[in-house]
MITORMI-944347 format. One record per residue: x, y, z of N, C-alpha, C, O in turn; residue number from 1. Coordinates in nm, 4 decimals, padded with zeros to 6 digits, always signed. Example, Ala and Ser with C-alpha at 12.3 -4.5 7.8 and 13.67 -1.06 7.14 Angstrom:
<rs>
R        nu        nv        nw       cau       cav       caw        cu        cv        cw        ou        ov        ow  pos
R  +01.3190  -00.5690  +00.7800  +01.2300  -00.4500  +00.7800  +01.3200  -00.3300  +00.7800  +01.4236  -00.3319  +00.8465    1
R  +01.2850  -00.2250  +00.7080  +01.3670  -00.1060  +00.7140  +01.2900  +00.0030  +00.7870  +01.3409  +00.1138  +00.8039    2
</rs>
This chain:
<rs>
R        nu        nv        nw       cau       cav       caw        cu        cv        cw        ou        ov        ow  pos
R  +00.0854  -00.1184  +00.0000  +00.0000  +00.0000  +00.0000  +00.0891  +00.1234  +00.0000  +00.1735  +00.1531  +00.0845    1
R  +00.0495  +00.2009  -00.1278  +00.1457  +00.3445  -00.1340  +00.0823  +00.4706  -00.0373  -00.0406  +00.4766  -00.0395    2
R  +00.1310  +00.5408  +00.0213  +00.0763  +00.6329  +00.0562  +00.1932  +00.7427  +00.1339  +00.3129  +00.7154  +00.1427    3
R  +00.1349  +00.8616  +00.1831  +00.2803  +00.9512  +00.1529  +00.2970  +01.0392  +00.0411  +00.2816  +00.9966  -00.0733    4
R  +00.3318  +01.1761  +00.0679  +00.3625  +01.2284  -00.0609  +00.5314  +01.3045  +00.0277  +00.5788  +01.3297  +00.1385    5
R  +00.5635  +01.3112  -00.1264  +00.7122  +01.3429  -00.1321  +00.7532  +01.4598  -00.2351  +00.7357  +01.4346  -00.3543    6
R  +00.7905  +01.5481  -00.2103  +00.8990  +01.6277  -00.2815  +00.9761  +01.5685  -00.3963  +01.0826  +01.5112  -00.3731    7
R  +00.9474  +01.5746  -00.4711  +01.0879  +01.4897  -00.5676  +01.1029  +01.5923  -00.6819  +01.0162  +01.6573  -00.7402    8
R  +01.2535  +01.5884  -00.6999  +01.3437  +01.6705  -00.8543  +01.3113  +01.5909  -01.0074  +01.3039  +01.4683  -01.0146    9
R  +01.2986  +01.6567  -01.0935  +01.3171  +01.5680  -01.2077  +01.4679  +01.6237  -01.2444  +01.5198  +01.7347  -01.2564   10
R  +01.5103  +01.4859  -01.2557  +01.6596  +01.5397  -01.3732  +01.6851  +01.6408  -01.5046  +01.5835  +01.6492  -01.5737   11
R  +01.7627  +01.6945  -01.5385  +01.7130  +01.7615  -01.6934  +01.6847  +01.6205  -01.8041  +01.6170  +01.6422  -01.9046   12
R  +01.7225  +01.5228  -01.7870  +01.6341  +01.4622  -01.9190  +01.4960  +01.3691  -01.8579  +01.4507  +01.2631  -01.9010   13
R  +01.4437  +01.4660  -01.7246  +01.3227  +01.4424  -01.7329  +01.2936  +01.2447  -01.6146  +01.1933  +01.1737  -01.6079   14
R  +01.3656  +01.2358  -01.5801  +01.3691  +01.1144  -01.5151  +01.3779  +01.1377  -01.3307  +01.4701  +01.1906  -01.2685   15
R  +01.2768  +01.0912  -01.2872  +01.2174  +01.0788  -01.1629  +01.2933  +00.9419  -01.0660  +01.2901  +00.8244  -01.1026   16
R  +01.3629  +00.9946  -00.9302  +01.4364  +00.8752  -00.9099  +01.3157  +00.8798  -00.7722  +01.3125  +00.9692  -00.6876   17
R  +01.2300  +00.7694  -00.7774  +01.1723  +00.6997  -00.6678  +01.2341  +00.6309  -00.5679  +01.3268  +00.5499  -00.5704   18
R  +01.1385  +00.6962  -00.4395  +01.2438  +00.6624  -00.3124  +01.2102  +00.5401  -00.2805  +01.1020  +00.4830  -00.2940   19
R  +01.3539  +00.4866  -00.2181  +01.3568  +00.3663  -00.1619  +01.2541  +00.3224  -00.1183  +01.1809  +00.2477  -00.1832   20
R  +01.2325  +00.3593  -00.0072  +01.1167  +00.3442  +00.0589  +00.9922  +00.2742  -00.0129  +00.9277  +00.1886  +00.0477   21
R  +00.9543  +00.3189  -00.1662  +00.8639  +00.2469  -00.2561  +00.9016  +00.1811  -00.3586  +00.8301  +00.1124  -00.4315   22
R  +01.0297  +00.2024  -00.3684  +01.0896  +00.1115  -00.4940  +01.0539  -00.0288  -00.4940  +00.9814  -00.0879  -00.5740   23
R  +01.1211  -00.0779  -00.3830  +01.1419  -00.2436  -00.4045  +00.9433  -00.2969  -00.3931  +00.9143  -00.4164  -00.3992   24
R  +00.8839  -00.2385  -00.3845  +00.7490  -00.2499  -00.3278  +00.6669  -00.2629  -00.4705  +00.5984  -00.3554  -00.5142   25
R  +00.7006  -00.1349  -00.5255  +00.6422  -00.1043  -00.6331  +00.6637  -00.1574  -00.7615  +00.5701  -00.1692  -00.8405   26
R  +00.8527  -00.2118  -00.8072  +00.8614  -00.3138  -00.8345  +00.7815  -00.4598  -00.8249  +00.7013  -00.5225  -00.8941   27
R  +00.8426  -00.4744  -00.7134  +00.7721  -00.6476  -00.6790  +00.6431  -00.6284  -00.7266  +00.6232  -00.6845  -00.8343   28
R  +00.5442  -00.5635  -00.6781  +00.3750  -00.5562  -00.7469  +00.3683  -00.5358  -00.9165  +00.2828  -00.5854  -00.9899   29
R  +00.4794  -00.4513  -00.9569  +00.4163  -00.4801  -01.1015  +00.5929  -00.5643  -01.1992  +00.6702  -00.5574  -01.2947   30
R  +00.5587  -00.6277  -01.0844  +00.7008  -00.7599  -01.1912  +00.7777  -00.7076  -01.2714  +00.7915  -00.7552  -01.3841   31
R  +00.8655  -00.5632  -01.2173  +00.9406  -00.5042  -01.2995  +00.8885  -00.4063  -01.3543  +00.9553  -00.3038  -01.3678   32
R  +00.7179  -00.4150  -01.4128  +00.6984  -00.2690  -01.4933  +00.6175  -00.2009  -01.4716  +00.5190  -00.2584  -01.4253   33
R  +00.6064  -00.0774  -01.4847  +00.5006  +00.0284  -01.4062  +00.4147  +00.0887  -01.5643  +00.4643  +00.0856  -01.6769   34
R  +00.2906  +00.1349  -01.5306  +00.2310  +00.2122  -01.6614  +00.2212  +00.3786  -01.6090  +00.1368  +00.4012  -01.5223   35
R  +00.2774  +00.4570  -01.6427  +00.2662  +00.5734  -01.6727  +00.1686  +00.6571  -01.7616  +00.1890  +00.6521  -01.8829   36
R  +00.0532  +00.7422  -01.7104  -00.0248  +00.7761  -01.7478  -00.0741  +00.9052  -01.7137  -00.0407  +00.9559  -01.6066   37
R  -00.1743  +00.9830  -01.8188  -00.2491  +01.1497  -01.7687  -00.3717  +01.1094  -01.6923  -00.4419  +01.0128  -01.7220   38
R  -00.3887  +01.1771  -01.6085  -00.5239  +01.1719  -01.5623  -00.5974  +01.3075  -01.5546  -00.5548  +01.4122  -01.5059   39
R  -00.7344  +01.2800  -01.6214  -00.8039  +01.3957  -01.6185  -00.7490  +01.5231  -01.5208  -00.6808  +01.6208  -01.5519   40
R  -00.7827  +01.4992  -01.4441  -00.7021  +01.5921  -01.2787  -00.6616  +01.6865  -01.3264  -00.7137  +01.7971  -01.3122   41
R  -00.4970  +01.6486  -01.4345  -00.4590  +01.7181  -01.4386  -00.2614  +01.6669  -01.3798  -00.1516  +01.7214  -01.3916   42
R  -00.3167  +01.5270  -01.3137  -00.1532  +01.4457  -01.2753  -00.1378  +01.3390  -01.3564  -00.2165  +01.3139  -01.4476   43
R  -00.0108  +01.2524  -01.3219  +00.0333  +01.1562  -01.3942  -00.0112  +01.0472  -01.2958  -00.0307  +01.0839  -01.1799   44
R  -00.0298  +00.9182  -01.3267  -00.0966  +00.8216  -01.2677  +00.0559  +00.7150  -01.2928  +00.1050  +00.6883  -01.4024   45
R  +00.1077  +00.6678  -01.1547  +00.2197  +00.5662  -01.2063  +00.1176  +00.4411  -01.0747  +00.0870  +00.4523  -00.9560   46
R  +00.0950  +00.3287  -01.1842  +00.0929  +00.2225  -01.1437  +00.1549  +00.0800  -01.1970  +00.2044  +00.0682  -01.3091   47
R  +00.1454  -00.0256  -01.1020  +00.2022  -00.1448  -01.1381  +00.1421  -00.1597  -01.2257  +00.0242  -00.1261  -01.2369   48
R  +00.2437  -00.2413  -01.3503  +00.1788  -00.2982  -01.4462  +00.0169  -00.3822  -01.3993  -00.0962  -00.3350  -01.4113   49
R  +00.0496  -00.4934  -01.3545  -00.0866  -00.5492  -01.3079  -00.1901  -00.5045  -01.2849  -00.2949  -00.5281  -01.3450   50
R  -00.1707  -00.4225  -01.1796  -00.2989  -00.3023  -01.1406  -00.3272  -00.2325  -01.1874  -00.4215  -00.1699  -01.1389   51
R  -00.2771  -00.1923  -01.3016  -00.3156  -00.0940  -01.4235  -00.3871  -00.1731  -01.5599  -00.4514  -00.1139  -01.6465   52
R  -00.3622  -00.3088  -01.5574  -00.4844  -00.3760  -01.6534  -00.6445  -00.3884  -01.6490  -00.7251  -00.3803  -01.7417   53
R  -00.6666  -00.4122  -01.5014  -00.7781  -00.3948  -01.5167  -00.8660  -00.2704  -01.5236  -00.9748  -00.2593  -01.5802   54
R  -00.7850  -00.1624  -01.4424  -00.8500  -00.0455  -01.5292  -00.8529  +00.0073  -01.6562  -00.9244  +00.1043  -01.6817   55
R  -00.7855  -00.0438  -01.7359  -00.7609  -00.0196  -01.8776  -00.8699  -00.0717  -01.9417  -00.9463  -00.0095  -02.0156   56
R  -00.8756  -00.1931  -01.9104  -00.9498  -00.2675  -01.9803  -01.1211  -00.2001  -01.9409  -01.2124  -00.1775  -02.0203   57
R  -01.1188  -00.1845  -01.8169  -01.2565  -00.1235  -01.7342  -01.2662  +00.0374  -01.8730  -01.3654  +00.0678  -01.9394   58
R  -01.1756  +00.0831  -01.8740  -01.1699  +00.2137  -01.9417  -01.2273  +00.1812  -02.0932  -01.3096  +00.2525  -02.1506   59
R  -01.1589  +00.0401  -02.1569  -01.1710  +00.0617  -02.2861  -01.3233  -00.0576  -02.3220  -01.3631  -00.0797  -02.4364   60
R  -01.3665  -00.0998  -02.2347  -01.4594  -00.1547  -02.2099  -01.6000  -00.0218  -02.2599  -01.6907  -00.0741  -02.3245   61
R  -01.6114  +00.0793  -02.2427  -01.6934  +00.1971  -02.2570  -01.7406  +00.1797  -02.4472  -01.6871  +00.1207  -02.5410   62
R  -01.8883  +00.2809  -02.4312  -01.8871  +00.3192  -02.5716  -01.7927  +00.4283  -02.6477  -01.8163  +00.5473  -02.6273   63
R  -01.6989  +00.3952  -02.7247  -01.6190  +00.4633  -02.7871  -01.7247  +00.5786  -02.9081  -01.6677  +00.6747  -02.9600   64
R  -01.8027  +00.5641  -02.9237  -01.8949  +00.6168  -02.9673  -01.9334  +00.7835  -02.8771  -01.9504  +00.8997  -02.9142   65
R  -01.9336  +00.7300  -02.7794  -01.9513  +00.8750  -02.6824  -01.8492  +00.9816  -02.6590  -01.7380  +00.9604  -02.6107   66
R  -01.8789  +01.0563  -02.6834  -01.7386  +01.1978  -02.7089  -01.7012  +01.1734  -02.5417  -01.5864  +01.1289  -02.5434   67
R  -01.7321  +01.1798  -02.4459  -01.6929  +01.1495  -02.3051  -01.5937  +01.0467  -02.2766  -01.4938  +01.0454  -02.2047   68
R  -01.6424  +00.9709  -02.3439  -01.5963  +00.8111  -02.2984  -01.4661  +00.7856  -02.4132  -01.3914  +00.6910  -02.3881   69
R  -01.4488  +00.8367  -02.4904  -01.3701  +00.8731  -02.5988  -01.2741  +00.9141  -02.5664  -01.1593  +00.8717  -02.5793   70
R  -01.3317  +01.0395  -02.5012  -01.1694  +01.1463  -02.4268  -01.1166  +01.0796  -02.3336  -00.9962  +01.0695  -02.3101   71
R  -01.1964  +01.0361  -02.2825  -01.1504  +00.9461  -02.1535  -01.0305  +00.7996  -02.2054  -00.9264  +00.7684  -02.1474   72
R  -01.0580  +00.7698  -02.2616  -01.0085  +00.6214  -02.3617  -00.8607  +00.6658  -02.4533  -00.7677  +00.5879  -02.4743   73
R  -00.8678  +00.8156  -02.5016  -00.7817  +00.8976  -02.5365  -00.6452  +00.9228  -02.5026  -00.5277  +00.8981  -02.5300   74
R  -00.7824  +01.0315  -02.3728  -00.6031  +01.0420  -02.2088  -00.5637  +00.9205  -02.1859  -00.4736  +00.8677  -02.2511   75
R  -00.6385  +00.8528  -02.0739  -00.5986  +00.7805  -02.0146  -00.5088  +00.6455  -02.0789  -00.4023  +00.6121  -02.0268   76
R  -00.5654  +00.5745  -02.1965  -00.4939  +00.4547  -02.2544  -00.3776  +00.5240  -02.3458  -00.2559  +00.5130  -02.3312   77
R  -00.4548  +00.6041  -02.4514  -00.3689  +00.6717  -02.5300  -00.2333  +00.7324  -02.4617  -00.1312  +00.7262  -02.5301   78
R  -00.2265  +00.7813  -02.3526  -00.0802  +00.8354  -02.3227  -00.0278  +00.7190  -02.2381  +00.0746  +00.7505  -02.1775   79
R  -00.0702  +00.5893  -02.2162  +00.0066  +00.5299  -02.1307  +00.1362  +00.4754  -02.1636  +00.1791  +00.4824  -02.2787   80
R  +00.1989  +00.4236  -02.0731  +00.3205  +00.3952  -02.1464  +00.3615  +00.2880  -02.0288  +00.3292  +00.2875  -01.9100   81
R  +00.4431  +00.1983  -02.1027  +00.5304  +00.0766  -01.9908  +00.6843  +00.1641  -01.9954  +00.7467  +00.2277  -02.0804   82
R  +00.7033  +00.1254  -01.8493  +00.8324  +00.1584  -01.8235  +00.8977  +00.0916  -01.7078  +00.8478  +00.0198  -01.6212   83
R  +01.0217  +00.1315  -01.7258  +01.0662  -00.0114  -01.6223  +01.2339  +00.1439  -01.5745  +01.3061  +00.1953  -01.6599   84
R  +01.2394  +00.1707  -01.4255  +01.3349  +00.1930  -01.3549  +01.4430  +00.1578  -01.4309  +01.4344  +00.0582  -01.5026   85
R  +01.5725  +00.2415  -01.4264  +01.6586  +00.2182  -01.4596  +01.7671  +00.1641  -01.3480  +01.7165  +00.1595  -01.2359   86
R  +01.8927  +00.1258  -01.3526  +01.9736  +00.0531  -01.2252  +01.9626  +00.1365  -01.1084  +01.9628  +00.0803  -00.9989   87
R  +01.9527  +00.2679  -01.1148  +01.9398  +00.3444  -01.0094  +01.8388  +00.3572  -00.9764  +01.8450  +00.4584  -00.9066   88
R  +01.7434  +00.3248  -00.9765  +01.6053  +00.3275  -00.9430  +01.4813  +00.4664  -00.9908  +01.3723  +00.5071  -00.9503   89
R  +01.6026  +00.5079  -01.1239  +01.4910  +00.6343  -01.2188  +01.4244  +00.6068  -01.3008  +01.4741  +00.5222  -01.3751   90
R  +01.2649  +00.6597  -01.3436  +01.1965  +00.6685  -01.4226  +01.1924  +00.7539  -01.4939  +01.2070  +00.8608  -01.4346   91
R  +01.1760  +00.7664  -01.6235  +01.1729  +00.8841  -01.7184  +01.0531  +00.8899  -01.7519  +00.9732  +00.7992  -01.7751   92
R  +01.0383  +01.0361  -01.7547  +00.8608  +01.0561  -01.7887  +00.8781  +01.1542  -01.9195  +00.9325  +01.2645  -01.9237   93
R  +00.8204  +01.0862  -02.0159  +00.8105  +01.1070  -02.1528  +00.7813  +01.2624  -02.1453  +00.7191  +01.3138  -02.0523   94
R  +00.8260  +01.3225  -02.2392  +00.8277  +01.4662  -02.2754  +00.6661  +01.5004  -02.3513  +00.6379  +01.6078  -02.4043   95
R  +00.6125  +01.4313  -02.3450  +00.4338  +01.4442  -02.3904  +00.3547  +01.4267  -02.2655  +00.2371  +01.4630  -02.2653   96
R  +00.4064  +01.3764  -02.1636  +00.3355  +01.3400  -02.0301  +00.3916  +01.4334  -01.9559  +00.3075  +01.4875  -01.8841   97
R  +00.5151  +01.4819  -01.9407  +00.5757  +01.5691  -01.8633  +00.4967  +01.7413  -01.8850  +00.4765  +01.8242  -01.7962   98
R  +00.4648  +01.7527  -02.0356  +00.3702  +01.8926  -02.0770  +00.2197  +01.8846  -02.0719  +00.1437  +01.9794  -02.0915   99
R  +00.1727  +01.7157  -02.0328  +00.0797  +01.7221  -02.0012  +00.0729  +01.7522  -01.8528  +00.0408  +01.8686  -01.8288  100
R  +00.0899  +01.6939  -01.7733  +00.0929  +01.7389  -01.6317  +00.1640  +01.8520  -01.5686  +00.1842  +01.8638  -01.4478  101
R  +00.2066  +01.9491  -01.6787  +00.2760  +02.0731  -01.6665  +00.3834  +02.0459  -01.5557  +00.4112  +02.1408  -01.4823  102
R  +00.4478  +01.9235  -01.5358  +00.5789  +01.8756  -01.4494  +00.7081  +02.0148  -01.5090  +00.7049  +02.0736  -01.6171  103
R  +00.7835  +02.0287  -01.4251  +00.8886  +02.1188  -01.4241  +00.9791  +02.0559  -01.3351  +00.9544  +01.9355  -01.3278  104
R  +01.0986  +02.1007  -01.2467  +01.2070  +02.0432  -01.1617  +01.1102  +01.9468  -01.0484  +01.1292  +01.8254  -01.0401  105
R  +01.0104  +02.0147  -00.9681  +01.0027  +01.9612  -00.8641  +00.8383  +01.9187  -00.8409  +00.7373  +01.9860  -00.8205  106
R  +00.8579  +01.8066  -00.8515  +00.7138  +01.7510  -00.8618  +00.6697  +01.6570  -00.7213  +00.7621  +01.6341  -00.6433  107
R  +00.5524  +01.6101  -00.6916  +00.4875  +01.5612  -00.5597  +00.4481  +01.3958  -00.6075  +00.3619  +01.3595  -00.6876  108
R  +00.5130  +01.3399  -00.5534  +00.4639  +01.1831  -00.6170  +00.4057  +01.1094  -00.4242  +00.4607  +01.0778  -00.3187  109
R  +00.2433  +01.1167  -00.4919  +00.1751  +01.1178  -00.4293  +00.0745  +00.9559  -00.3958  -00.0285  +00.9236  -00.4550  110
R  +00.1414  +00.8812  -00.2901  +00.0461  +00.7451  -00.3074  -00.0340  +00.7539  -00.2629  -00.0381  +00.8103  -00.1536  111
R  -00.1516  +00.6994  -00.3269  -00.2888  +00.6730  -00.3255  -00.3478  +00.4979  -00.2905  -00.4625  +00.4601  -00.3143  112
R  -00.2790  +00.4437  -00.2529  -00.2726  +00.2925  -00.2139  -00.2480  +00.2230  -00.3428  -00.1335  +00.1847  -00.3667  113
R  -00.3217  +00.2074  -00.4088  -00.2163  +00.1458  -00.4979  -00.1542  +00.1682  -00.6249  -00.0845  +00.0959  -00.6961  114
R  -00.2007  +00.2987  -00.6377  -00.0956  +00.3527  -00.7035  -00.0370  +00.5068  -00.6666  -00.0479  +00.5693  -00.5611  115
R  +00.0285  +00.5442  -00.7913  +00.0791  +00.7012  -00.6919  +00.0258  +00.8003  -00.8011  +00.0210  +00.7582  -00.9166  116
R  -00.0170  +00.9361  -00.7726  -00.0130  +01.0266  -00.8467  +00.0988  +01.1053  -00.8670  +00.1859  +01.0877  -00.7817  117
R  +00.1239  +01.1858  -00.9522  +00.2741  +01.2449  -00.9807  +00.1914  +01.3559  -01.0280  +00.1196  +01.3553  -01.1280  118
R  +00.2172  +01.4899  -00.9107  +00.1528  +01.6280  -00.9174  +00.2488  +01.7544  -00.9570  +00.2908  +01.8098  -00.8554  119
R  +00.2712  +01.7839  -01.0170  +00.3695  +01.9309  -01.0224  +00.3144  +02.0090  -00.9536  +00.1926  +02.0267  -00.9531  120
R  +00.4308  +02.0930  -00.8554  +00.4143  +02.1678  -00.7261  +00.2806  +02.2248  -00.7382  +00.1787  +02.1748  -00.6906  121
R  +00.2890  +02.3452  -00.8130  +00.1733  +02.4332  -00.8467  +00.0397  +02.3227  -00.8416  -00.0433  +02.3537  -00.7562  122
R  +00.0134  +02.2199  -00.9073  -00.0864  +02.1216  -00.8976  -00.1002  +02.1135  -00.7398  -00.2001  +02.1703  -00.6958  123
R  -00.0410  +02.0701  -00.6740  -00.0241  +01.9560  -00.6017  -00.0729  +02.0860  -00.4438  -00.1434  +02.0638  -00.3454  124
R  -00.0020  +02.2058  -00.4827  -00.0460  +02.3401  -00.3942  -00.2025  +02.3493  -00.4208  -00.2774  +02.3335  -00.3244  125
R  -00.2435  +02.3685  -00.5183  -00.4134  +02.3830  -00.5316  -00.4708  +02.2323  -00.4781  -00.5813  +02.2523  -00.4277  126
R  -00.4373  +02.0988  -00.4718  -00.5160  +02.0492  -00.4931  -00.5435  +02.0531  -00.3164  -00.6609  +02.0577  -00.2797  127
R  -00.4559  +02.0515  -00.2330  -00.4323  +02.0874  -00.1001  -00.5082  +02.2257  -00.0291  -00.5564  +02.2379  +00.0835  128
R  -00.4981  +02.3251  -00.1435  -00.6071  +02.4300  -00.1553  -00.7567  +02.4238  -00.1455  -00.8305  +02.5010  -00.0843  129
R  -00.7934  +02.3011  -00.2282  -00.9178  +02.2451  -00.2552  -00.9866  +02.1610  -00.1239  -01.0988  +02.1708  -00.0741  130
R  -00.8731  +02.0760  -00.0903  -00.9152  +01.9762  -00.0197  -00.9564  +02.0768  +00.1550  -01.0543  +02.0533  +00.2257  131
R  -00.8667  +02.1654  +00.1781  -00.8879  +02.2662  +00.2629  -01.0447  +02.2931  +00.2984  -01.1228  +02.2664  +00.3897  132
R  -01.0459  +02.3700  +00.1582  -01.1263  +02.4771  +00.1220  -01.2717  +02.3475  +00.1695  -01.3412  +02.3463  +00.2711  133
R  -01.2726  +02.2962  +00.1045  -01.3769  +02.1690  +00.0678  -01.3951  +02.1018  +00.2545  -01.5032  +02.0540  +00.2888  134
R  -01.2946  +02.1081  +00.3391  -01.3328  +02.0694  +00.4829  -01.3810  +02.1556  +00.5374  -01.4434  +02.1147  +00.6354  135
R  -01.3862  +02.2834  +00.5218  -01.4408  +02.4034  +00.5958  -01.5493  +02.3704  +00.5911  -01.5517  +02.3426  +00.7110  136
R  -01.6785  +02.3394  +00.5490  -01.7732  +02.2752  +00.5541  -01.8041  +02.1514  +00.6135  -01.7296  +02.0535  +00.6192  137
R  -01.9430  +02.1639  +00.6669  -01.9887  +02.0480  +00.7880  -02.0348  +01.9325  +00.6719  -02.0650  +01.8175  +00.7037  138
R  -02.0351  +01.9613  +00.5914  -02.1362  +01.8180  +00.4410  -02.0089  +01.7825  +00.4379  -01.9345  +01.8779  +00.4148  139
R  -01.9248  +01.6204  +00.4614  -01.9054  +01.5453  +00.3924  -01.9445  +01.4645  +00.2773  -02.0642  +01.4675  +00.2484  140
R  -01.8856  +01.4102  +00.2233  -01.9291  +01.3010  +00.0799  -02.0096  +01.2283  +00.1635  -01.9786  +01.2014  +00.2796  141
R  -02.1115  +01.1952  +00.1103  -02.2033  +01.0551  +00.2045  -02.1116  +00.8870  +00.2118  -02.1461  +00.7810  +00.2641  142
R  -02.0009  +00.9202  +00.1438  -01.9874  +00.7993  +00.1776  -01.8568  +00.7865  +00.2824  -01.8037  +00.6800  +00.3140  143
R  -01.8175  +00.9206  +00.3289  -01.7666  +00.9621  +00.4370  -01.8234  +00.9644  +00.5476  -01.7677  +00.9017  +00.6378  144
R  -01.9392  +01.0293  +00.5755  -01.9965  +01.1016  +00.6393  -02.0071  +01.0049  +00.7829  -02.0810  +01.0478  +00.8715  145
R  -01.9496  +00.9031  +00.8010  -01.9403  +00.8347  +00.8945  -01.7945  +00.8439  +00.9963  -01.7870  +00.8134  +01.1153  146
R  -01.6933  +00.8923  +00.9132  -01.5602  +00.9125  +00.9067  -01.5567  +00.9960  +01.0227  -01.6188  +01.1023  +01.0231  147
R  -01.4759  +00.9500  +01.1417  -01.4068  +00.9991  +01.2694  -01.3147  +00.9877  +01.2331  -01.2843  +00.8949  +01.1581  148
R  -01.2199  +01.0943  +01.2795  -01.0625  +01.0948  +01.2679  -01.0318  +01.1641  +01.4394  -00.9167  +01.1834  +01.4785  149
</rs>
């Protein structure tokens, strides 16, 4: 289970070195390869290979017919990509995914249990903005709304 967000540099050719801490983890779950992807949001979606099939398939499962379900089938499959760590434990994030998620030096790679989001600062500042903004209020999601902390 990923969870935790982190500070992380991209190199100048764009390659993300994941911390220890989730490497050997994140490995082992996707047998060497991870899928790299946009997500609506507005972040990059890095999951294990494995755990990233069945949403794919859930994704491309839709009517392609529907301009919604289309865009959706677009982002999400259309930019994915297999990638596999290099000896040092870096990922390179493609220069079409990197301008999609408006990534620059210092980006937030963010786990979500089982997989991680990858936020560029500015992202990753609003979405923390949001989530704020969004507790100031007594209405939780109903499917919260049970939720003690």
């Amino acid at each position: 289970m990923f969870e935790g967000a982190a500070a992380l540099n991209l190199d100048a050719k764009g390659r993300l070195a994941i911390p220890a801490r989730h490497r050997d983890a994140l490995l082992a779950a996707g047998e060497g390869s991870l899928v790299l992807t946009a997500h609506p949001h507005g972040c990059l979606l890095l999951y294990p290979a494995p755990a990233w099939q069945p949403i794919r398939d859930k994704i491309l499962s839709g009517n392609s017919l529907s301009r919604t379900v289309a865009a959706i089938q677009r982002l999400m499959v259309g930019n994915a990509r297999t990638e596999s760590p290099d000896g040092t434990g870096r990922l390179l994030i493609a220069p079409e995914l990197r301008e999609l998620a408006k990534l620059d030096k210092t980006v937030y790679l963010v786990g979500m249990g089982s997989h991680f989001e990858i936020w560029s600062e500015a992202g990753w500042r609003q979405q923390n903005d949001l989530a704020a903004e969004a507790l100031l209020g007594d209405d939780l999601p109903q499917d919260l709304g049970d939720l003690v902390l």
